[in-house]
C-alpha positions as CSV (number, residue, x, y, z in Angstrom):
1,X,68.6,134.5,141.9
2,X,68.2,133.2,138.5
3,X,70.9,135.0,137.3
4,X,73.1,134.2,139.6
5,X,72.5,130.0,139.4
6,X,72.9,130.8,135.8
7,X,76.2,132.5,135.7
8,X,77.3,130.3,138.3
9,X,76.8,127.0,136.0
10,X,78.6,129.0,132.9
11,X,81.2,129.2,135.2
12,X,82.1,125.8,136.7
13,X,81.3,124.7,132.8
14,X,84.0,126.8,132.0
15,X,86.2,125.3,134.7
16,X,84.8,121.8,133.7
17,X,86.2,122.4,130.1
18,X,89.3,124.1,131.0
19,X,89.9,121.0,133.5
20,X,89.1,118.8,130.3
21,X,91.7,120.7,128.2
22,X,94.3,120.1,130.5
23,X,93.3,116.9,130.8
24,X,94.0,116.0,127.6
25,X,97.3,117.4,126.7
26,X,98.4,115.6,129.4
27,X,97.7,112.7,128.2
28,X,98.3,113.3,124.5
29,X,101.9,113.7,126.1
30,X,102.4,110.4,128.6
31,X,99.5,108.3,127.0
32,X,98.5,107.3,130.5
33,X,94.8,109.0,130.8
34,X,93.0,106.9,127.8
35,X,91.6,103.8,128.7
36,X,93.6,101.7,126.5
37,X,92.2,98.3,126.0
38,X,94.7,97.2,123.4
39,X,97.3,97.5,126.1
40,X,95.7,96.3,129.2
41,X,94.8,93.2,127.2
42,X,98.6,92.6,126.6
43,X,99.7,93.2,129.7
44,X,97.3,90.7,131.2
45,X,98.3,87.9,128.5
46,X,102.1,88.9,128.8
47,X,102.6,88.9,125.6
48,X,102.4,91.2,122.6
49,X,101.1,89.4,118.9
50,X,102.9,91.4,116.1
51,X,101.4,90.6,112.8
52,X,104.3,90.0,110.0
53,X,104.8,89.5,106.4
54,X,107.6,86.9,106.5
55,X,108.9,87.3,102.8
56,X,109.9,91.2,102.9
57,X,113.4,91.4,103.1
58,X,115.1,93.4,105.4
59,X,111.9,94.2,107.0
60,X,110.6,91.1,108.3
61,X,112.3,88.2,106.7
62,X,112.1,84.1,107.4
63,X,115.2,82.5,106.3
64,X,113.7,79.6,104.0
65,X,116.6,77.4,105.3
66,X,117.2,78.2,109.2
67,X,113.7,79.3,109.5
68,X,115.5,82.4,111.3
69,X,113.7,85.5,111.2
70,X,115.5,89.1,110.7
71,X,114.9,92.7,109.5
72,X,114.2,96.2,110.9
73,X,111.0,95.2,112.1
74,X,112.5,92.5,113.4
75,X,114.7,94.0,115.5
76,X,112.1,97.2,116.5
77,X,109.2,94.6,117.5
78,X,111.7,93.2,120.3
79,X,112.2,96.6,121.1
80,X,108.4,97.3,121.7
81,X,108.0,94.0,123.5
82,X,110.6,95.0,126.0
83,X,109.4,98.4,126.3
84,X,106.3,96.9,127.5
85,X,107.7,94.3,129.0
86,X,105.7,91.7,127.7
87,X,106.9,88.1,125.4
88,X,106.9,88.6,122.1
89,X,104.7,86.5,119.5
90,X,104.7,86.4,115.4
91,X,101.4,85.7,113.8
92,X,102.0,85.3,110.1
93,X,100.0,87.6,107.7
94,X,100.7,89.4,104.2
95,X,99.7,92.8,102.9
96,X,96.2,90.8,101.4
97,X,95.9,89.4,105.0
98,X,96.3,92.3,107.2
99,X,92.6,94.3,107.7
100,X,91.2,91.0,108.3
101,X,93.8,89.7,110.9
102,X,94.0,93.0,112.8
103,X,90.0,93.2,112.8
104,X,89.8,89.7,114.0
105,X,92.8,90.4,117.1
106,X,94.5,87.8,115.8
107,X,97.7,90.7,116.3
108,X,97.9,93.6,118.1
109,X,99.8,95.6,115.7
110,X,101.0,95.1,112.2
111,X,105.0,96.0,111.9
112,X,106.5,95.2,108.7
113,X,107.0,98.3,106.9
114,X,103.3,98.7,105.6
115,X,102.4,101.2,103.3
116,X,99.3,103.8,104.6
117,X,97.8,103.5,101.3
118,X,94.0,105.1,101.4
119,X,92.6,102.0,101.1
120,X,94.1,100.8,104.7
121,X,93.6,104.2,106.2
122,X,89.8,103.9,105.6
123,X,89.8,100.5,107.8
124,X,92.8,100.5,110.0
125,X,94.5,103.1,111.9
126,X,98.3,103.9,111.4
127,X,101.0,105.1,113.5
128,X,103.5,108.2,112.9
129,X,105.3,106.9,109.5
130,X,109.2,106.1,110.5
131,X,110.2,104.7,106.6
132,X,109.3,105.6,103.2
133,X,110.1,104.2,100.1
134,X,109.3,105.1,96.2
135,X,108.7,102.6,93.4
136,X,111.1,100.6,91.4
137,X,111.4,98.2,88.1
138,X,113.0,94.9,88.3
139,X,113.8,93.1,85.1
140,X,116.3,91.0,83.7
141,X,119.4,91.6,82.2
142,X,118.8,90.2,79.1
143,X,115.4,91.7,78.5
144,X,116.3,93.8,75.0
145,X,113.0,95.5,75.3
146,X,112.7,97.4,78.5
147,X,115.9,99.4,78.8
148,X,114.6,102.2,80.7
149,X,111.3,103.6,83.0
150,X,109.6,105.2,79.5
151,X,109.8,101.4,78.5
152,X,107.7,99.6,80.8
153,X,104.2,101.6,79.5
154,X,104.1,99.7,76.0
155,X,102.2,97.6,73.9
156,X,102.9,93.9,74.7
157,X,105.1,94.6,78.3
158,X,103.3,92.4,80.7
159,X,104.4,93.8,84.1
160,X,103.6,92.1,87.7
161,X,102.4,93.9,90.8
162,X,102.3,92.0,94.4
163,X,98.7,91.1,95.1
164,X,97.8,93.9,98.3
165,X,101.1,95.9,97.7
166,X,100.7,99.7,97.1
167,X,102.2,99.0,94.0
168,X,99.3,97.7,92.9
169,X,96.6,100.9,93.1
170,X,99.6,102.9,91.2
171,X,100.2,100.9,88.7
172,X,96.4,100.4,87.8
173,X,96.1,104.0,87.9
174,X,99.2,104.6,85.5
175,X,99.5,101.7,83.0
176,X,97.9,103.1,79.9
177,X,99.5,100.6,77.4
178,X,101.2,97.5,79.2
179,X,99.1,94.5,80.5
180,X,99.4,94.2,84.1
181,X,99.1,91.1,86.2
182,X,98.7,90.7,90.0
183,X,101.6,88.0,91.5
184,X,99.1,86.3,94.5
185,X,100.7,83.8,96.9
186,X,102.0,80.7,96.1
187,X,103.6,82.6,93.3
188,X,106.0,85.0,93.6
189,X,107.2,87.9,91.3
190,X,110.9,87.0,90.8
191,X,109.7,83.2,89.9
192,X,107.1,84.6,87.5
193,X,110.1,87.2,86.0
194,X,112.2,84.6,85.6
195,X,110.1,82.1,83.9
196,X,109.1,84.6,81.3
197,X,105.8,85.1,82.9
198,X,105.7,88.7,82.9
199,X,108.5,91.3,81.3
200,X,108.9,93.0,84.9
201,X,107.7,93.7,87.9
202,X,107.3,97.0,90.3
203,X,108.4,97.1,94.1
204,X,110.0,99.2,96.6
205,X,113.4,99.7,97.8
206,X,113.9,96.3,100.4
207,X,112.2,93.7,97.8
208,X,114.5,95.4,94.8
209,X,117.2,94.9,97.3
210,X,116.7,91.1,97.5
211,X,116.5,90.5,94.3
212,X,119.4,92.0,93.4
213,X,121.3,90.9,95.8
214,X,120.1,86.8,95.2
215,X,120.4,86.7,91.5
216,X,123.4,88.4,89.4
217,X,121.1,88.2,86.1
218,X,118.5,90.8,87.3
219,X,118.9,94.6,86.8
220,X,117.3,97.5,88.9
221,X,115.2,100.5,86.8
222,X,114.7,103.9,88.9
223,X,111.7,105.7,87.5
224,X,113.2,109.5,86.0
225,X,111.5,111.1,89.1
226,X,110.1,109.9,92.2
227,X,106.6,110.6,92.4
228,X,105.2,107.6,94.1
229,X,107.2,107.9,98.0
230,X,104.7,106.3,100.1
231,X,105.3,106.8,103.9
232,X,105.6,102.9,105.9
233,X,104.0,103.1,109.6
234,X,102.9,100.4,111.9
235,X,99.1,99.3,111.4
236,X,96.3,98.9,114.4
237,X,92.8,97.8,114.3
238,X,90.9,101.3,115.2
239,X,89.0,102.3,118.2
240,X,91.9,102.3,121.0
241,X,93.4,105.9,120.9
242,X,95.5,105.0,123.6
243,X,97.2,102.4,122.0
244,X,97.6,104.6,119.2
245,X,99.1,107.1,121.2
246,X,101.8,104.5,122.9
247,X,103.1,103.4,119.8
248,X,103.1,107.0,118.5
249,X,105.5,107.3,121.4
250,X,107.7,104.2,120.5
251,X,108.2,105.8,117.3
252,X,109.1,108.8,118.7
253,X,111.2,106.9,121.0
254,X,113.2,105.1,118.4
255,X,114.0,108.0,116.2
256,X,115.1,110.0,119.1
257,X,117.2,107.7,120.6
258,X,118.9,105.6,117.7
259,X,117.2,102.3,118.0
260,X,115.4,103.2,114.1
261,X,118.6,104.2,112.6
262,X,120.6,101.3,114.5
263,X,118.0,98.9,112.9
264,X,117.9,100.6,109.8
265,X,121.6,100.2,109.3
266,X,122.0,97.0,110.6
267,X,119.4,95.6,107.7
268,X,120.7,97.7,104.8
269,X,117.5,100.1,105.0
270,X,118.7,103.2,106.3
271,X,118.3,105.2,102.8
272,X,114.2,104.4,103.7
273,X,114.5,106.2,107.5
274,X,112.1,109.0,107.9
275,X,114.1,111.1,110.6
């Protein structure tokens, strides 16, 4: 008899797990089976907080004059708000900002372009990566000194990093010669540039974009090779796997059905688009 209760508990434990297996892959594919918090929580308030960085350009942009905001995440967080079908709220942040406003719900989600450096990874969670971008040099034109990438790694270059920007870890870790100083806000790198502050400062592909395309008197240095691409995703506060998996499925969403590339194009980002 003993034997018998006890092969008949293996068994309905093996049902029970096969049961849980299925379980799961079913909702690793619709999303629907988690108890998502994040998303009930919107739902009920009607309205999705995104968290943006208001000065990236292209991504997430305020218009200084019209107060207008525009970009690719711009554009994608209206699409995510109507996928939902929830209002749509901005909550101001900046790379510096982010941990602390996601931890604090002040925002749901993070969307402007943010890099999943390891230093966010260990405190927030990120969604599939949907840009990527590598590292670039802006200086001036008439900067005699800094010609090319083997120049900026010398004796005397001062070179500026945005305070919370990926940039910043790489540089650190690289500069062996140059002096290198971290732009926080008020300041901001093309100010410091142009006032002779620093000799040149690093960025991605959107901020050397609106640089170059605001002042005629500033130049654009690609590094020989590329070994810096950093993958962009969307940034959550952990502990909601459901949400997780819902945007996981908006970005899968968007790629497949053009709305990323649309966006992407539309905001002069499209050579950033991870396909």
């Amino acid at each position: 008899m003993r034997y018998l209760l006890t092969r008949s508990r293996f068994l309905r434990r093996i049902k029970f797990l096969q049961w849980l297996s299925m379980l799961f892959l079913t909702c690793a594919s619709t999303s629907q089976c988690f108890a998502t918090t994040t998303e009930a929580r919107i739902r009920d308030a009607g309205q999705l907080r995104v968290c943006i960085w208001p000065e990236y350009y292209g991504v997430t942009y305020r218009n200084p004059h019209t107060r207008a905001l525009s970009g690719i995440d711009i554009d994608l967080s209206h699409a995510l708000a109507a996928d939902l079908d929830v209002d749509l709220v901005y909550v101001d942040s900046s790379f510096v900002n982010l941990v602390d406003d996601l931890l604090a719900d002040r925002c749901e989600i993070g969307m402007f372009a943010i890099g999943a450096i390891a230093q966010r990874a260990s405190l927030l969670t990120f969604s599939n990566s949907y840009m990527q971008s590598g590292i670039y040099a802006i200086t001036t034109k008439g900067q005699r000194q800094i010609k090319g990438w083997s120049d900026i790694d010398q004796s005397g270059v001062v070179v500026g990093v945005q305070a919370g920007s990926f940039m910043e870890p790489v540089m650190r870790d690289t500069l062996t010669q140059a002096s290198m100083v971290v732009v926080r806000p008020p300041m901001n790198r093309e100010k410091e540039l142009l006032s002779g502050r620093i000799d040149v400062f690093i960025t991605d592909y959107p901020n050397g974009r609106r640089v170059l395309d605001r002042n005629d008197s500033i130049r654009l240095i690609a590094p020989d090779i590329q070994r810096d691409v950093l993958s962009y995703a969307y940034a959550l506060k952990p502990g909601d796997l459901g949400w997780l998996l819902r945007i996981n499925q908006f970005v899968d969403a968007i790629k497949r059905d053009g709305r990323l590339e649309r966006a992407a194009q539309r905001h002069g980002m499209a050579p950033m688009v991870v396909k």
